[in-house]
C-alpha positions in Angstrom: 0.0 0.0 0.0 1.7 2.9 -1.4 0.5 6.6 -0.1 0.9 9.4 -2.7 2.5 12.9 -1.1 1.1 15.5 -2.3 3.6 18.2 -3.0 2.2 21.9 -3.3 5.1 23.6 -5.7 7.8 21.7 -4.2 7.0 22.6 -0.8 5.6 20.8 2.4 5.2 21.5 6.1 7.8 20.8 8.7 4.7 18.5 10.4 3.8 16.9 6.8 7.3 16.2 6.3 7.7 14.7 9.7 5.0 12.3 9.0 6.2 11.3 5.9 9.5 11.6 5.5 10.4 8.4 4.0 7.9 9.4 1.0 9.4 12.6 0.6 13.0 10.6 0.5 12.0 8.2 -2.5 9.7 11.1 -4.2 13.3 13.3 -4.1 15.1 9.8 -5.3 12.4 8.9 -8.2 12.0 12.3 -9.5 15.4 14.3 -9.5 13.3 17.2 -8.0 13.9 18.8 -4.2 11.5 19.4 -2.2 11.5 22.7 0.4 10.5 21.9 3.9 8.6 25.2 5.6 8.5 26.5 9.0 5.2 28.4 9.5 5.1 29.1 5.9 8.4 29.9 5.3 11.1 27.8 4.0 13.5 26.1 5.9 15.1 23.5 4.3 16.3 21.5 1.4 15.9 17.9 0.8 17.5 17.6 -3.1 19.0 14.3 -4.7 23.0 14.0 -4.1 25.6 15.0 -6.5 28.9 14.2 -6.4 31.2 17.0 -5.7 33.6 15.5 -8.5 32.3 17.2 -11.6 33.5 18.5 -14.5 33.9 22.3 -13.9 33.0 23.0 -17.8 29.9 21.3 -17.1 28.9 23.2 -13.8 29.4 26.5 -15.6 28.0 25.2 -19.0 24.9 27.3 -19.9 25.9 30.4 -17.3 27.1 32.2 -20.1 23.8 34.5 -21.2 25.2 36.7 -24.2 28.7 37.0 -25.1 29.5 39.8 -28.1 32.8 39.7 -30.3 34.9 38.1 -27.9 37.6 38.9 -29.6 37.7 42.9 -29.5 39.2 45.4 -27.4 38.3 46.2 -24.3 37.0 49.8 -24.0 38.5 50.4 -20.9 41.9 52.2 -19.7 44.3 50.5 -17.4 46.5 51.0 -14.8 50.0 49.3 -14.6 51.2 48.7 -11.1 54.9 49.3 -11.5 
């Protein structure tokens, strides 16, 4: 008998949680999606899948970059040499 959690945008009461934590674990585990745990309304926690602290630094970044113009022209601004 499996109960379904009921997730309201991602977020659930500190009390809801409580009750059904292990739910919230495998939900979080299943989907790939965190879930914030409130405190009178507010948020207060995190509970998000794990990831590996070893990854690719290209990758962390990748997509970051918004707009990037001409790359390759000069910078319009006047420097200072420390000497």
């Amino acid at each position: 008998m499996t109960m379904e959690c009921k997730v309201e945008n991602n977020h659930v009461s500190k009390s809801e949680f409580k009750a059904k934590a292990l739910e919230f674990f495998r939900q979080v585990e299943a989907s790939g999606e965190s879930v914030v745990v409130t405190d009178h309304g507010k948020p207060a926690l995190e509970v998000r899948p794990y990831r590996s602290a070893e990854r690719n630094p290209l990758d962390v970044l990748r997509g970051s970059v918004i707009r990037y113009d001409d790359a390759t022209s000069p910078v319009d601004v006047d420097w200072e040499s420390a000497q």
